[in-house]
Each structure stands twice: as C-alpha cells, then as structure tokens.
gemmi code that builds the backbone of each chain (N, CA, C; Angstrom):
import gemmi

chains = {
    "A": [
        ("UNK", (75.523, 169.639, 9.080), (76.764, 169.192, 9.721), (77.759, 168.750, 8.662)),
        ("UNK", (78.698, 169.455, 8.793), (80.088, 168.683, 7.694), (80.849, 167.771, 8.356)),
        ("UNK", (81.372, 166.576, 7.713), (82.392, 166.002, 8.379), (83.867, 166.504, 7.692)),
        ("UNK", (84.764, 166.758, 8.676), (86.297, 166.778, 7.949), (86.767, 165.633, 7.748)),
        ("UNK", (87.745, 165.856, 6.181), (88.302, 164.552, 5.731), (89.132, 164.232, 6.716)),
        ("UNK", (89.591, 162.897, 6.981), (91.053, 162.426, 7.729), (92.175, 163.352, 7.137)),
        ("UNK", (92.447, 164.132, 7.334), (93.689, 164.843, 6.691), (94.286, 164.083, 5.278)),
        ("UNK", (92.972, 164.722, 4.284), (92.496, 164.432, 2.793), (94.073, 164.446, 2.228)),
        ("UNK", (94.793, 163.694, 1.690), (95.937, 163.989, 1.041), (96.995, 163.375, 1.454)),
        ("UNK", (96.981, 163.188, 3.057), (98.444, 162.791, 3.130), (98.876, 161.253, 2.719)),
        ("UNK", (98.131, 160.233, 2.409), (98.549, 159.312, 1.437), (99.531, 159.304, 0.545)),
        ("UNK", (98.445, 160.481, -0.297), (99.373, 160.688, -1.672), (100.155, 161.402, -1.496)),
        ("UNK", (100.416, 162.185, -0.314), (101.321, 163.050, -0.055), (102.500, 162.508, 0.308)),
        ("UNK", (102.073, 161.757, 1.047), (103.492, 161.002, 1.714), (103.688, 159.785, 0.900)),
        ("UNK", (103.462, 159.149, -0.075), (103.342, 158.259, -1.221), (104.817, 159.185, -2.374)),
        ("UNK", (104.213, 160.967, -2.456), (104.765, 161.236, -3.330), (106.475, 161.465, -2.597)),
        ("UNK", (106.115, 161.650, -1.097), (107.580, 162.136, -0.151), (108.608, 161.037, -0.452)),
        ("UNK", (107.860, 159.434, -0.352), (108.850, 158.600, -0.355), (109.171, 158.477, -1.882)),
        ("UNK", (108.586, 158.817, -2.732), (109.636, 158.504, -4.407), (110.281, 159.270, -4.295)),
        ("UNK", (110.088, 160.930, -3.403), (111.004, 161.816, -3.979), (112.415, 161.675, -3.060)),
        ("UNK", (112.182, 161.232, -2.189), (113.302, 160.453, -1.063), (114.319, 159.424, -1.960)),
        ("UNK", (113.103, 158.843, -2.324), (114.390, 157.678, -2.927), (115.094, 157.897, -3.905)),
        ("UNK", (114.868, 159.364, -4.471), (115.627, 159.411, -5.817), (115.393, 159.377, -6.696)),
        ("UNK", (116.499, 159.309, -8.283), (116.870, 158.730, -9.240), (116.570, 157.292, -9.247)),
        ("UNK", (115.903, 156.756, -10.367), (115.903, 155.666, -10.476), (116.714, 154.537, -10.640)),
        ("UNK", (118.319, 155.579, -10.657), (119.384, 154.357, -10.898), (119.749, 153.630, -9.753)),
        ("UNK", (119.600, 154.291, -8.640), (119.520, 153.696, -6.888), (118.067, 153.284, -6.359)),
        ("UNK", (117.395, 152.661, -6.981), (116.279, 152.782, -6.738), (116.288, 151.395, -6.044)),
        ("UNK", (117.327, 150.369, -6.531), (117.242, 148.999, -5.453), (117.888, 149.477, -4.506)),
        ("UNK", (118.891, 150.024, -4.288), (119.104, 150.221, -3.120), (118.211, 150.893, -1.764)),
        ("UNK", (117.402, 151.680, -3.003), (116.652, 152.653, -1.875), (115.368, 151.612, -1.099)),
        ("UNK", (115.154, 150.917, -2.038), (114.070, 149.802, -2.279), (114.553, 148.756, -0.663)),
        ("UNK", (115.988, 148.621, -0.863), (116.784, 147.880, 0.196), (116.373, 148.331, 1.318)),
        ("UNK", (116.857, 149.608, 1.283), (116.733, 150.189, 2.926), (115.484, 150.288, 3.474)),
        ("UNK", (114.325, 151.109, 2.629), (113.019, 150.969, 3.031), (112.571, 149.425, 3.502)),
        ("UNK", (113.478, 148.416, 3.125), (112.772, 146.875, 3.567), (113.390, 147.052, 4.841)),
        ("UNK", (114.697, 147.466, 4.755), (115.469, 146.872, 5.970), (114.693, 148.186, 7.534)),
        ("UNK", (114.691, 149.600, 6.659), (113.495, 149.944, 7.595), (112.376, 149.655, 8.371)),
        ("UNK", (111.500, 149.262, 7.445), (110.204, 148.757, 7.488), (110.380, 147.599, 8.832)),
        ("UNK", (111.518, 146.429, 8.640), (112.060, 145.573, 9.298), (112.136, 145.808, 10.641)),
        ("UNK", (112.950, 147.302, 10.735), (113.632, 147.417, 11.910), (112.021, 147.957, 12.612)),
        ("UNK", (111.378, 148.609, 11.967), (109.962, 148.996, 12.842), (109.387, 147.845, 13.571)),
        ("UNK", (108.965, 146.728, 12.453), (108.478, 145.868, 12.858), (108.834, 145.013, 14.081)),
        ("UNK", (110.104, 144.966, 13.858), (111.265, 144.610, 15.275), (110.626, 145.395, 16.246)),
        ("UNK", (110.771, 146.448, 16.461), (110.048, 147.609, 17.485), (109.004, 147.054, 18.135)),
        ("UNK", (108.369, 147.141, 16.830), (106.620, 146.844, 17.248), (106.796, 145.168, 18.158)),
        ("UNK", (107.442, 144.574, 17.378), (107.115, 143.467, 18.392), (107.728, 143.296, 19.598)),
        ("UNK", (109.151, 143.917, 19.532), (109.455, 144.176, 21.204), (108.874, 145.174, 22.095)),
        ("UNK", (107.843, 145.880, 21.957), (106.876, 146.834, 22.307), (106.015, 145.697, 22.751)),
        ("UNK", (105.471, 145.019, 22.306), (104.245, 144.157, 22.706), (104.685, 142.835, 23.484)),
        ("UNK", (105.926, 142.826, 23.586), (106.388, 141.914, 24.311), (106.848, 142.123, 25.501)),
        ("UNK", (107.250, 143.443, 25.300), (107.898, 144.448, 26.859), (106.630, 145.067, 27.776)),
        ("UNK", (105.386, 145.045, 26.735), (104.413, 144.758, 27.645), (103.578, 144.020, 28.027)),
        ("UNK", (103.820, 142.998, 27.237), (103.074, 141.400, 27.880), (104.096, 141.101, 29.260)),
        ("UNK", (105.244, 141.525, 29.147), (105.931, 140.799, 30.278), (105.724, 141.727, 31.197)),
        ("UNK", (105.629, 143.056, 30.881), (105.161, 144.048, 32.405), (104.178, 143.485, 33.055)),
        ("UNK", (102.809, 143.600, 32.292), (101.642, 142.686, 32.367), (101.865, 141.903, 33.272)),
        ("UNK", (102.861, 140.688, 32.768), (102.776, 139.348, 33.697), (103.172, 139.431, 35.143)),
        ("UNK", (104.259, 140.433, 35.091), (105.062, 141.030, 36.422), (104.018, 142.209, 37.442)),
        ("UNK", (103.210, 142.302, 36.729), (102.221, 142.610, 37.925), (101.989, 144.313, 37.488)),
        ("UNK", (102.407, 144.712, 36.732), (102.707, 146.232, 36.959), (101.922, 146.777, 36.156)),
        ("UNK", (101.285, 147.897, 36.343), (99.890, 148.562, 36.532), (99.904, 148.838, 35.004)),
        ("UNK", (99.697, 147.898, 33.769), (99.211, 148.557, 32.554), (97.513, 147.934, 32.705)),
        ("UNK", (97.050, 148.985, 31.479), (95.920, 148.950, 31.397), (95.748, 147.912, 30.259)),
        ("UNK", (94.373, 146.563, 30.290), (95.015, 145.610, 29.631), (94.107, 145.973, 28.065)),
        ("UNK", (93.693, 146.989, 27.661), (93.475, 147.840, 26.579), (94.923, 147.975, 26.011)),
        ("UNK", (95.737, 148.524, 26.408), (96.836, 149.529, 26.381), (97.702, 147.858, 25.532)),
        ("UNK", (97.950, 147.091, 26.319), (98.474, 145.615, 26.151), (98.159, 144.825, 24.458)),
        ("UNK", (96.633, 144.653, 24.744), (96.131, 143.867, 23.843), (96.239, 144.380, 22.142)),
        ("UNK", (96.366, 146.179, 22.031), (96.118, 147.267, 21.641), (97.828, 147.093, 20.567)),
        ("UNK", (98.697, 147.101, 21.940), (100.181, 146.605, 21.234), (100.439, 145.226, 20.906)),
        ("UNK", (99.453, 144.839, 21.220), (99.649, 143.473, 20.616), (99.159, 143.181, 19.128)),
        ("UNK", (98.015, 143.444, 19.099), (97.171, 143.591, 17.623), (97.760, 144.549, 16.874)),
        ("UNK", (99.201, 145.815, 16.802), (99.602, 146.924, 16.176), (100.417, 145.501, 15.890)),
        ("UNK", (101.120, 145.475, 16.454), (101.994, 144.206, 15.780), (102.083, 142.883, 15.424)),
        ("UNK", (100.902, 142.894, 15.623), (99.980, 141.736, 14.999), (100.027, 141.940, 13.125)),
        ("UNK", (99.599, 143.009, 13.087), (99.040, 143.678, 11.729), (100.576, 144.011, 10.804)),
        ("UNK", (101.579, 144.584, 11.612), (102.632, 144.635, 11.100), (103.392, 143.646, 10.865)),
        ("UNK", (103.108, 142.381, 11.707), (104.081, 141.754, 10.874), (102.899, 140.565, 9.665)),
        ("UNK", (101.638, 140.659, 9.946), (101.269, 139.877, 8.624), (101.832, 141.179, 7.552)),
        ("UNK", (101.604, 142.047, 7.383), (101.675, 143.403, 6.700), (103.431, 142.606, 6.002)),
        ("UNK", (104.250, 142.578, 7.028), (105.789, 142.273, 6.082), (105.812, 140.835, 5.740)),
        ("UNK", (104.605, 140.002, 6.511), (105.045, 138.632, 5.626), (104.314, 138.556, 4.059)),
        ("UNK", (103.079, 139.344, 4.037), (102.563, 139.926, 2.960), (103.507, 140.354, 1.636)),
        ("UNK", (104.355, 141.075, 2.332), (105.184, 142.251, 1.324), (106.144, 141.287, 0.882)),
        ("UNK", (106.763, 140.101, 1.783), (107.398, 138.620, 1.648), (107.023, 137.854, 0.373)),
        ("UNK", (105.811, 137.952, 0.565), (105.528, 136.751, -0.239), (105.239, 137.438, -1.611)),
        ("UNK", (104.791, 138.755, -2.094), (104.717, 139.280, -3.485), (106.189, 139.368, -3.564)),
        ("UNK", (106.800, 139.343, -2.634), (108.722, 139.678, -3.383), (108.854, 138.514, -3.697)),
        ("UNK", (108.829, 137.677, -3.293), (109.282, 135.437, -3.371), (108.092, 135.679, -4.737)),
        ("UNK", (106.821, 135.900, -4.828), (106.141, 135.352, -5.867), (106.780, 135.937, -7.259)),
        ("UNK", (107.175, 137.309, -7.129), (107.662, 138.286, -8.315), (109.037, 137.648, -8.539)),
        ("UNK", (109.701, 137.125, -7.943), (111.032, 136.321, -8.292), (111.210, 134.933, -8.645)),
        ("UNK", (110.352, 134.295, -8.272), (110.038, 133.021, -8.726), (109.195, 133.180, -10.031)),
        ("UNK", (108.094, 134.321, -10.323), (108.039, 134.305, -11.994), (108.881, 134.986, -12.820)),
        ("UNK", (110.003, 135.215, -12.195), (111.171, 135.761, -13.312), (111.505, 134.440, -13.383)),
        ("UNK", (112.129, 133.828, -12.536), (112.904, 132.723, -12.359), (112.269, 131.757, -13.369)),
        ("UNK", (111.147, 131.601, -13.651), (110.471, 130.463, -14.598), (110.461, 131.091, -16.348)),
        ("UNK", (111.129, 131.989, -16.253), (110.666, 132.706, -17.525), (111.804, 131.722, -17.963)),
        ("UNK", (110.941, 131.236, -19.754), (111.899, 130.635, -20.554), (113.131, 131.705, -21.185)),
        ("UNK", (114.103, 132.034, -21.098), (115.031, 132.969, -22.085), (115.314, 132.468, -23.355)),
    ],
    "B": [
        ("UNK", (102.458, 156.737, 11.411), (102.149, 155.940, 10.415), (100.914, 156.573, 10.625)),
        ("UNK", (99.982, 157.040, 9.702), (98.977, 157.673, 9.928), (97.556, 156.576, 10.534)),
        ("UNK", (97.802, 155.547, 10.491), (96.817, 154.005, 11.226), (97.230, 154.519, 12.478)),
        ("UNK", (98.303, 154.818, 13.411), (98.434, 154.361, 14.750), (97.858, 155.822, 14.736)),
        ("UNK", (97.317, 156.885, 14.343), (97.235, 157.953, 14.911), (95.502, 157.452, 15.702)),
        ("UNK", (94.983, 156.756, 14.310), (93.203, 156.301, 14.575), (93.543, 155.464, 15.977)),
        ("UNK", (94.463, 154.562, 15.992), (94.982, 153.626, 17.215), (94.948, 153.819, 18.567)),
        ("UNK", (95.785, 155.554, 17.979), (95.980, 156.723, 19.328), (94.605, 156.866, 20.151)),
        ("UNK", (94.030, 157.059, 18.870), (92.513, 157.809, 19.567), (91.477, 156.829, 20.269)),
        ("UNK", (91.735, 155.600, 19.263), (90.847, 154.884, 20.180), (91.608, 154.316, 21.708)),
        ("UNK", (92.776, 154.421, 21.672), (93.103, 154.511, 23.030), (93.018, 155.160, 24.348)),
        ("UNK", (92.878, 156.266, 23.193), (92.736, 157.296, 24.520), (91.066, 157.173, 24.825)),
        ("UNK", (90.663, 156.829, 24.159), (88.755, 156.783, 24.494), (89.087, 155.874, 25.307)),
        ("UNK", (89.463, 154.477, 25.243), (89.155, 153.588, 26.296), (89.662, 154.062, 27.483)),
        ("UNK", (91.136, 154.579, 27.588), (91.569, 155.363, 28.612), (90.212, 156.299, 29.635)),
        ("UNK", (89.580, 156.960, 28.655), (89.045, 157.834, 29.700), (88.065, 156.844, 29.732)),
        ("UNK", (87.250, 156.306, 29.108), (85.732, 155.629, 29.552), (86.683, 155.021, 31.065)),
        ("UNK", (87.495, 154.119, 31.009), (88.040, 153.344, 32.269), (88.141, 154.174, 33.317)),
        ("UNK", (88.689, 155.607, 33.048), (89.408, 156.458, 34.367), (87.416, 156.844, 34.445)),
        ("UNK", (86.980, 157.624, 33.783), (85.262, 157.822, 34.157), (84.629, 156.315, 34.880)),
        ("UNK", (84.680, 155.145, 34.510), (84.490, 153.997, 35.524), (85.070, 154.361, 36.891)),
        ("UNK", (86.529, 154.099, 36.670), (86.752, 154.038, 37.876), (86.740, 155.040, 38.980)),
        ("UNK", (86.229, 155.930, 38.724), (86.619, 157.298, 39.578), (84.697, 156.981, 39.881)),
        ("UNK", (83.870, 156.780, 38.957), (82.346, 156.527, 39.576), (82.340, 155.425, 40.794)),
        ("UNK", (83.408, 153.980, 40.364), (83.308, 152.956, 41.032), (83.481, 153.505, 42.419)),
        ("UNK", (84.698, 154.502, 42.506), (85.106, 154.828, 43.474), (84.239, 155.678, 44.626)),
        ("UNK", (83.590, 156.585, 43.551), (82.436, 157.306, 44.288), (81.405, 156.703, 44.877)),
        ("UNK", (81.026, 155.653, 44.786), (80.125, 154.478, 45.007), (80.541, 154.067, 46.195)),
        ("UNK", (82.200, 153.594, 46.137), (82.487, 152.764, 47.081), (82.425, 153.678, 48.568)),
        ("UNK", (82.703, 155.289, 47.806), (83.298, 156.180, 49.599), (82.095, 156.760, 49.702)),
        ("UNK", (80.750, 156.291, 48.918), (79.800, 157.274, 49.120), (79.293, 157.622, 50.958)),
        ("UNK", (79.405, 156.586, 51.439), (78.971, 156.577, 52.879), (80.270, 156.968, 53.604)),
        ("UNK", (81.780, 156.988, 53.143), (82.368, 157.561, 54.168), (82.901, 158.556, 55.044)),
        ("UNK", (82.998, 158.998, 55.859), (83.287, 160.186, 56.344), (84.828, 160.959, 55.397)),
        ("UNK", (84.398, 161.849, 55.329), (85.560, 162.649, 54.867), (86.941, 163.320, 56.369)),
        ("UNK", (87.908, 163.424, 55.697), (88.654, 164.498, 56.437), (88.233, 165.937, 56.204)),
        ("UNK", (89.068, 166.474, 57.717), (88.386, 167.498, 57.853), (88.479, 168.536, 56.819)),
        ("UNK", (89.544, 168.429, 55.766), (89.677, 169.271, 54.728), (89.461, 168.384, 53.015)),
        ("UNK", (88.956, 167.364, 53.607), (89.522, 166.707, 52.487), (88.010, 166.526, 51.309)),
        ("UNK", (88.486, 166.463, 49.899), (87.110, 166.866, 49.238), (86.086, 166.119, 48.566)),
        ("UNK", (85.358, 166.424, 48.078), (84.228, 165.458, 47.790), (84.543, 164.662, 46.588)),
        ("UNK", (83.305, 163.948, 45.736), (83.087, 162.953, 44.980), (84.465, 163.559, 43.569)),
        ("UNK", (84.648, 162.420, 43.613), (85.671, 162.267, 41.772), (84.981, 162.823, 40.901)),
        ("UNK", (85.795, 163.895, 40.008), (84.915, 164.211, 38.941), (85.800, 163.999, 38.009)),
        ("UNK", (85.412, 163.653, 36.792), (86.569, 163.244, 35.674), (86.217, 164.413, 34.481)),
        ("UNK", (86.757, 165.055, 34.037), (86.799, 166.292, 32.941), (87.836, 166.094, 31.552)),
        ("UNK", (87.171, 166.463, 30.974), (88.271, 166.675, 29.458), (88.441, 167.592, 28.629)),
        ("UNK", (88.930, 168.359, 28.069), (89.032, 169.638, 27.492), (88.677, 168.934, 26.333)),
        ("UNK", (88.335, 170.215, 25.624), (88.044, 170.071, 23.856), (89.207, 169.775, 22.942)),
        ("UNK", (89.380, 168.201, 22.689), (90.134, 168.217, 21.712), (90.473, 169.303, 20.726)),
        ("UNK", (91.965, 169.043, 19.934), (92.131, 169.585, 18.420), (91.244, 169.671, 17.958)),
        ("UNK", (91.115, 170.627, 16.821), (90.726, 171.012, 15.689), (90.970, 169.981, 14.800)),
        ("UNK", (92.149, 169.151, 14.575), (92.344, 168.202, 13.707), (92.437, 166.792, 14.052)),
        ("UNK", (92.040, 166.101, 13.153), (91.815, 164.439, 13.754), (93.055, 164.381, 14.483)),
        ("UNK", (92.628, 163.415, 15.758), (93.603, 162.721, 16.554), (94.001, 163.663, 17.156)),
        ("UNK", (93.382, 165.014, 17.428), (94.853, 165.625, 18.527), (93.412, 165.586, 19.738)),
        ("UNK", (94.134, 164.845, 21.060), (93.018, 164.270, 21.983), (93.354, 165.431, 23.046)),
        ("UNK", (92.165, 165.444, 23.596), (91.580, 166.120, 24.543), (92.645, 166.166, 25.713)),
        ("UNK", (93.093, 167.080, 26.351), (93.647, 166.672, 27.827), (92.064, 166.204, 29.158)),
        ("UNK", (92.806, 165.654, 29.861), (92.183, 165.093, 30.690), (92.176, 165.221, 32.098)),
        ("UNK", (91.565, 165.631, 33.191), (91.786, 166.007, 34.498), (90.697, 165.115, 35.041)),
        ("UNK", (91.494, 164.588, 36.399), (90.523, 164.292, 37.729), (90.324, 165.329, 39.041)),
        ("UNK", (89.061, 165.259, 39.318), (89.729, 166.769, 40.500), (88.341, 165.838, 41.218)),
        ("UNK", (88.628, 166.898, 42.567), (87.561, 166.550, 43.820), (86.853, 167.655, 43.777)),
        ("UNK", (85.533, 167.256, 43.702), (84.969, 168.829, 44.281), (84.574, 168.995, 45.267)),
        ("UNK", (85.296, 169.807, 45.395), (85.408, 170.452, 47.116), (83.918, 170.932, 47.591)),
        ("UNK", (82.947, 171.116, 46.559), (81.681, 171.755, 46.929), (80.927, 170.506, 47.046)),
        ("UNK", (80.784, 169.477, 47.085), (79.903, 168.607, 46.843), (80.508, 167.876, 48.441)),
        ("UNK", (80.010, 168.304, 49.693), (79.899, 167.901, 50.689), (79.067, 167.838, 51.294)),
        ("UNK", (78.270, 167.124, 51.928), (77.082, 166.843, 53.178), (77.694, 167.250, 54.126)),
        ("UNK", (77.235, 168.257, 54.927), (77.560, 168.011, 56.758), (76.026, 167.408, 57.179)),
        ("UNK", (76.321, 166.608, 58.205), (75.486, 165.857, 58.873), (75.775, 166.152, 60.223)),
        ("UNK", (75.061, 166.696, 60.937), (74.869, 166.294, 62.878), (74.941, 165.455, 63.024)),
        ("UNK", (75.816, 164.507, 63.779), (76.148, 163.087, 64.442), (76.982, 162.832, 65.336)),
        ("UNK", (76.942, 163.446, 66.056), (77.858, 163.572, 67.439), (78.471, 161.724, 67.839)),
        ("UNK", (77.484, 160.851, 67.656), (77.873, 159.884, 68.225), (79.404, 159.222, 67.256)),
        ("UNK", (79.556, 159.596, 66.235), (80.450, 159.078, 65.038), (81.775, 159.592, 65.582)),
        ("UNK", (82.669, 158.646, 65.256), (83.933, 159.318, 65.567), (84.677, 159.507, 64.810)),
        ("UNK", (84.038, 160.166, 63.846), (84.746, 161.081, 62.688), (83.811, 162.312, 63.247)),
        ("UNK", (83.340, 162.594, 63.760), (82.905, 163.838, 63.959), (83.931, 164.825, 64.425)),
        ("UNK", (83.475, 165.888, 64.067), (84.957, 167.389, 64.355), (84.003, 167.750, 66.358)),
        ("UNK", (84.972, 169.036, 66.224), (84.313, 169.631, 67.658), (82.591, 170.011, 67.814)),
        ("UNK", (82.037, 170.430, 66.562), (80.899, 170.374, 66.828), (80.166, 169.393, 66.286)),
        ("UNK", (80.471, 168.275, 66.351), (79.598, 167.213, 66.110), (78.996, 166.699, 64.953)),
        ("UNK", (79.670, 167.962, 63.815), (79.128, 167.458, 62.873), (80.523, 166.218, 61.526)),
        ("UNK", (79.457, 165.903, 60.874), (80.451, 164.214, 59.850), (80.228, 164.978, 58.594)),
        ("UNK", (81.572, 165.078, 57.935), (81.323, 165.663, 56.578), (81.551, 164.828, 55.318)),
        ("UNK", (80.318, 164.680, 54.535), (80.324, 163.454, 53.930), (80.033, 163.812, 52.535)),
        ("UNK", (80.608, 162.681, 51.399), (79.973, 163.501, 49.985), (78.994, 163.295, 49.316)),
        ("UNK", (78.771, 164.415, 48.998), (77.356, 165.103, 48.163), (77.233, 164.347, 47.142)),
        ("UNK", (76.458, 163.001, 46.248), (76.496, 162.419, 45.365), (75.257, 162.178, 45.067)),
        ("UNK", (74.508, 161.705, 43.985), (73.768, 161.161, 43.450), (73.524, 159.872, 43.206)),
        ("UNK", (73.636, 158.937, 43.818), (74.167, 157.515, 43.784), (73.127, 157.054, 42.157)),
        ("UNK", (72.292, 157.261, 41.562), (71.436, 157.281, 40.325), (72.489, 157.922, 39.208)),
        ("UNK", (72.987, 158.574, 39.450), (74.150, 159.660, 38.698), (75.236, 158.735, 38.427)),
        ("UNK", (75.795, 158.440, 39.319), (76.789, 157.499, 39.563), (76.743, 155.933, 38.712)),
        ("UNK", (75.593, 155.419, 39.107), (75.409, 154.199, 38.685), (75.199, 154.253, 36.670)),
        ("UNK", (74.790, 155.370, 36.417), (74.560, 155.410, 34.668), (75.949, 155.804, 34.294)),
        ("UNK", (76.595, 156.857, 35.065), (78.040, 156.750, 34.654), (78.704, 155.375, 34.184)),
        ("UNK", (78.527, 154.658, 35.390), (78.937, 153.237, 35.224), (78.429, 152.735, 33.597)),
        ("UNK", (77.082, 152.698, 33.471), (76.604, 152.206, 32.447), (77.321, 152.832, 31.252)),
        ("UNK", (77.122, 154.266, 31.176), (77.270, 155.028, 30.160), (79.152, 154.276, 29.509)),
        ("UNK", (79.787, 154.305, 30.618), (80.907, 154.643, 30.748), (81.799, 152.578, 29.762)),
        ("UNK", (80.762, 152.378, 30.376), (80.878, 150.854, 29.741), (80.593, 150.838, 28.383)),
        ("UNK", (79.249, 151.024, 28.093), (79.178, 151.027, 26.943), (79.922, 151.961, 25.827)),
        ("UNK", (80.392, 152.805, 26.337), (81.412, 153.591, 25.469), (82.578, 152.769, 25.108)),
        ("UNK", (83.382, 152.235, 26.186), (84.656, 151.342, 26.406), (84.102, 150.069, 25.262)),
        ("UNK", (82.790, 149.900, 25.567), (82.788, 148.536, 24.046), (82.533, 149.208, 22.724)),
        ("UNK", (81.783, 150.313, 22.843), (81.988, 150.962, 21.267), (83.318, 151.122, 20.997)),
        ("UNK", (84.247, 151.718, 21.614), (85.976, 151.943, 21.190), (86.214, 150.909, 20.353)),
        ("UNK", (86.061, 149.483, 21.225), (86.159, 148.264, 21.474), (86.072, 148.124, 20.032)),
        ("UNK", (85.382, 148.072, 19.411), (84.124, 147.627, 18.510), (85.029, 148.531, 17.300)),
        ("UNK", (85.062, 149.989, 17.289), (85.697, 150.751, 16.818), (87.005, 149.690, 16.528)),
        ("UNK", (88.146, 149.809, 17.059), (89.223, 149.732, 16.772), (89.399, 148.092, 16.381)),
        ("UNK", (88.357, 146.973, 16.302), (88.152, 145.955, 15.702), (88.290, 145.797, 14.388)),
        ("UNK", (87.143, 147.049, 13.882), (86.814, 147.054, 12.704), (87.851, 147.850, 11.834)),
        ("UNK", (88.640, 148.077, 12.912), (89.749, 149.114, 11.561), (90.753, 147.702, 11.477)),
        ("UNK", (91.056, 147.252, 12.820), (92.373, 146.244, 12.286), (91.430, 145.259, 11.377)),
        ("UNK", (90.023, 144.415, 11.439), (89.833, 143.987, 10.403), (90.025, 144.800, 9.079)),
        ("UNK", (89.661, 145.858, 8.982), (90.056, 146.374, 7.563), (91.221, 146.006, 6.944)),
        ("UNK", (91.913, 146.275, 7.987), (93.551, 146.423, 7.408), (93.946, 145.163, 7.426)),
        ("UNK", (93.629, 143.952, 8.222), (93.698, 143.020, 7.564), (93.338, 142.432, 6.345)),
        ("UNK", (92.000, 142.673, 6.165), (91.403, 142.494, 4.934), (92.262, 143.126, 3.657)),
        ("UNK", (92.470, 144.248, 3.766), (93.763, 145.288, 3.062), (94.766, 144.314, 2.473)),
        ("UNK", (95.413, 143.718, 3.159), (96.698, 143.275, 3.238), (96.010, 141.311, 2.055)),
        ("UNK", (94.763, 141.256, 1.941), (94.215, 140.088, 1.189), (94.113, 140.389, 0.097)),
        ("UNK", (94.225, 142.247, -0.676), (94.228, 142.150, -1.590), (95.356, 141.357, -3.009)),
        ("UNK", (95.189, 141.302, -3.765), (95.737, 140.130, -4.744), (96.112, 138.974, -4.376)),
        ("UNK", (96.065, 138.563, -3.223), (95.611, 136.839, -3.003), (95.289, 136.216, -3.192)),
        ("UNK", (96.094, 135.287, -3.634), (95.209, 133.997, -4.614), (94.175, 132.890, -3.736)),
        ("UNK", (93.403, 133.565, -2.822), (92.775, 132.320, -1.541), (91.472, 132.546, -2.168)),
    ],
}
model = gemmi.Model(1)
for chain_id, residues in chains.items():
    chain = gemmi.Chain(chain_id)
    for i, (resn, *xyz) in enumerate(residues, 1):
        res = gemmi.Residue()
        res.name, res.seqid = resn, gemmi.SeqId(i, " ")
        for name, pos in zip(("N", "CA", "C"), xyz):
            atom = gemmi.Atom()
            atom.name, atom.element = name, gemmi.Element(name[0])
            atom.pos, atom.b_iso = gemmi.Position(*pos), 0.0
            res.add_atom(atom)
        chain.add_residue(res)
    model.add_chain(chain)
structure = gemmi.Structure()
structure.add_model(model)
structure.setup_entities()
C-alpha cells in the first residue's frame, strides 16, 4: 500500500509564489504592509464567521454544532497565529530599539 | 489556506457520520410504522468515491429504498389498502442499531482527528518562545 503525499510541494510552492508576488526588494515593506493588513482582514473574516454562527446557533437555526465549534477553533488558531506574528514584530523592534549606536 | 482544506475534510466526515446517525435513528424510530401507499422504505445514506486528490470529498446522497418493504395481512389496521394488506419497512433492526454504533464512533475519531491537528498548530505557533 502507498500513501500519497499531502500535495508534496505546495508549501514551498506557495512560500516561493508569495516572494515572487512581493517583488523587488526595494518595496518589500510595503509588500510586507499589505500581507499584514491582509492576513488582518482574513482574520476579521474568520472571526465574524464564528460569530455569525454562534449567533445563528443561539437563534435557533438548524447548524450543526460540529459545523459551529469547528468555526470557532479556525479562528481560534488564527487569531493566536496574528497575536504570535504581534509579538516577534514588538520583540524584533524593541531589540533594535535597545541597540547602543 | 491549505489547513482548512484538512478542516474541510474532517467536516465533512462528521457531516456524514451525523446524517448516517440520523437517517438509522430515524429508521428505528418508523421501523413499526405503516407506510403510504406509494411511499418508500428504510433511509439509506450513500457516498460516492471521493477525489483522487486529498480533500476532494465524496458527494453524498440519501434515498429510500423503495425495495425494502414488508406487506403484511392485517385487515384490522387502518392503514390497510383495499386488500387488507399494511405496507411496512423491510429493516434489520441489529443492522440499524451498529450503524448507530459504528456511526458514533467514527464522529469521535473525526473528533479526535481534527483535535490533534489544531493542537499541532497550536503547538506550531510555540515555536521560538521564550515559555
């Protein structure tokens, strides 16, 4: 019996899509910008997704409470995931910030 | 995001283990009742063969089967037609009841499944942490 990989590659595949997206390295904060402010706007999503169905939920209306708990824990994960990405940006700027010049 | 695709799937498993529950629960519940005169037998829950490639899920059908009917002689019932007979469905109530089982314990493997990935990815997200 073989197992197939998870579609072996697309990591690095899509790892290599987003450098080649962002460019030149001379826009590279900017590009750096938008991917946050992206990333952001998902996360926004995700949590009004899990909120639009906690409140269906509460209102009586026929979700399955798999389906619920399911969007709840996706955005659960996404937003430790950006407070994560938060805190190496605050830590990487606060050890510039201490550097003696 | 290639995570919600694994997400997908374990959703859709719990999806069907639940619709396979409930369509057994159901068979359980009408096992003793009379049918209409056209109307068809026990719930069967079906799924086609997924993709070829991870995550592309199976379609899914409920149907009645129309072949899985009892006629019974019972004139005194008043569901009976003109000749007296009650048409009732053909089930296995032993069949039925491991569905149930089967059908559960699948819904907590998912369960179990899609635990262990968001722990991962939590865990993921601990790398270079100073805790």
């Amino acid at each position: 019996m073989t197992i197939d990989p998870i579609n072996s590659g697309t990591l690095a595949h899509g790892v290599a899509k987003d450098a080649a997206a962002a460019g030149p390295a001379t826009n590279s904060a900017q590009a750096f910008g938008e991917l946050l402010h992206g990333s952001l706007a998902e996360l926004g999503d995700r949590l009004n997704a899990a909120d639009g169905a906690l409140q269906a939920y509460a209102a009586g209306e026929p979700i399955a409470v798999h389906d619920l708990v399911i969007a709840m824990e996706q955005a659960r994960v996404s937003l430790q995931f950006a407070v994560e990405v938060r805190n190496k940006a605050v830590e990487a700027y606060q050890e510039l910030m201490r550097m003696q010049v | 995001m290639e995570l919600d695709k694994i997400f997908a799937a374990n959703r859709f498993g719990m999806a069907f283990e639940r619709m396979r529950l409930e369509a057994a629960a159901n068979n359980v519940a009408t096992a003793n009742q009379p049918l209409g005169p056209d109307g068809g037998g026990p719930l069967r829950v079906s799924a086609s063969a997924g993709g070829s490639r991870f995550a592309e899920l199976a379609r899914v059908s409920v149907q009645r089967d129309a072949d899985a009917v009892r006629v019974v002689h019972d004139p005194g019932n008043p569901a009976a037609d003109a000749a007296g007979d009650v048409r009732l469905p053909r089930l296995e109530l032993a069949d039925e009841m491991s569905t149930l089982v089967s059908a559960g314990r699948a819904y907590e493997a998912n369960v179990k499944a899609l635990g262990a990935l968001r722990d991962m990815m939590l865990r993921a997200l601990e790398i270079g942490g100073n805790k």
